[in-house]
C-alpha positions, -999 to +999 in steps of 0.1 A: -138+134+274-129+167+263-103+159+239-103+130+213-071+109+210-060+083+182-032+068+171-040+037+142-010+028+127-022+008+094-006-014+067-023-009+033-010-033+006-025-033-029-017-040-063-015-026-099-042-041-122-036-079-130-006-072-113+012-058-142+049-051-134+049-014-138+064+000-110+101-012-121+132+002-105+131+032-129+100+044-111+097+028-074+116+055-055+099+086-073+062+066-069+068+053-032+078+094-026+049+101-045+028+080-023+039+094+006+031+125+000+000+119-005-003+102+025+013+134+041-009+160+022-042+140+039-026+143+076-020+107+074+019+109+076+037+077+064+060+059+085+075+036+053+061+034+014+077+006-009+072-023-026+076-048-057+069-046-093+031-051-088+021-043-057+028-015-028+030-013+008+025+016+029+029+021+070+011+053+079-009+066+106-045+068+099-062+101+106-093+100+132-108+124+105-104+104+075-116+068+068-093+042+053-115+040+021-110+078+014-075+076+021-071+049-007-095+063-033-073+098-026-040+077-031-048+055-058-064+082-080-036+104-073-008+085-082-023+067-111-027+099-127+008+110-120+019+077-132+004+080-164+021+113-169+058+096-165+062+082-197+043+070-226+045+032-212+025+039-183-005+047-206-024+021-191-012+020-156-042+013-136-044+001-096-065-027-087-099-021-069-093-036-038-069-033-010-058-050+024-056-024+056-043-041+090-039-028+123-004-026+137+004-026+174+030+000+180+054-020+190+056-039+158+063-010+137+101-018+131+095-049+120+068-037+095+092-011+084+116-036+078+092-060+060+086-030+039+120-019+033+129-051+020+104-061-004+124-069-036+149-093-015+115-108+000+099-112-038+129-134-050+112-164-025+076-155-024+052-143-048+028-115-040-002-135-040+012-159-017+026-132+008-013-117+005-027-146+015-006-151+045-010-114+058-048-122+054-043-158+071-026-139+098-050-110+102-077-143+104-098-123+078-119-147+060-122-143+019-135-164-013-101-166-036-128-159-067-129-127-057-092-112-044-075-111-076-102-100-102 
């Protein structure tokens, strides 16, 4: 083949450290812009950024140039820094190491953008850990609890 041809759309989900409750209505809609930018400025445009107090979500297509774990060190280290920058209280905003990136067929893409879109009704039934847990029971990705949340 001549030419090389990709489309990955990808889920990325990931929290702040110990899941600290920084990202507050005050600073979710200027952070999830943020994000997506970012996503943007690495040719990896975002289809839907959002979240919930401690944890984000982000639907974006995933570059055949770039691999996922560049994409996260580039958007975690970038907007902790700009974070830190929005207000003295934010000091010690910090994301945590890891991440979760799943495949999405393209057909499904409303529905994640949905999913997305309504995190904060979502979060007043289930907590993050436990909606974690069942996007890695789904995804049938196998995992020792010890190690998820440290």
């Amino acid at each position: 083949m001549g030419q090389s041809l990709v489309k990955n759309y990808v889920h990325i989900i990931y929290s702040t450290k110990n899941r600290h409750p920084f990202i507050t209505e005050e600073y979710e809609d200027d952070l999830f812009k943020y994000l997506g930018g970012v996503c943007k400025a690495l040719d990896c445009p975002p289809i839907q950024v959002g979240g919930y107090l401690d944890h984000v979500h982000i639907l974006c297509l995933l570059n055949k140039n770039m691999s996922m774990a560049k994409l996260l060190e580039e958007l975690k280290t970038d907007s902790s820094k700009w974070m830190k920058k929005r207000a003295d209280e934010l000091n010690n905003f910090y994301w945590q190491d890891g991440y979760g990136a799943f495949s999405v067929n393209p057909s499904q893409t409303d529905t994640v953008i949905h999913y997305i879109q309504n995190q904060r009704e979502h979060h007043k039934r289930k907590s993050f850990q436990d909606e974690y847990r069942a996007f890695l029971k789904k995804y049938k990705v196998e995992y020792d609890e010890r190690y998820v949340w440290g």
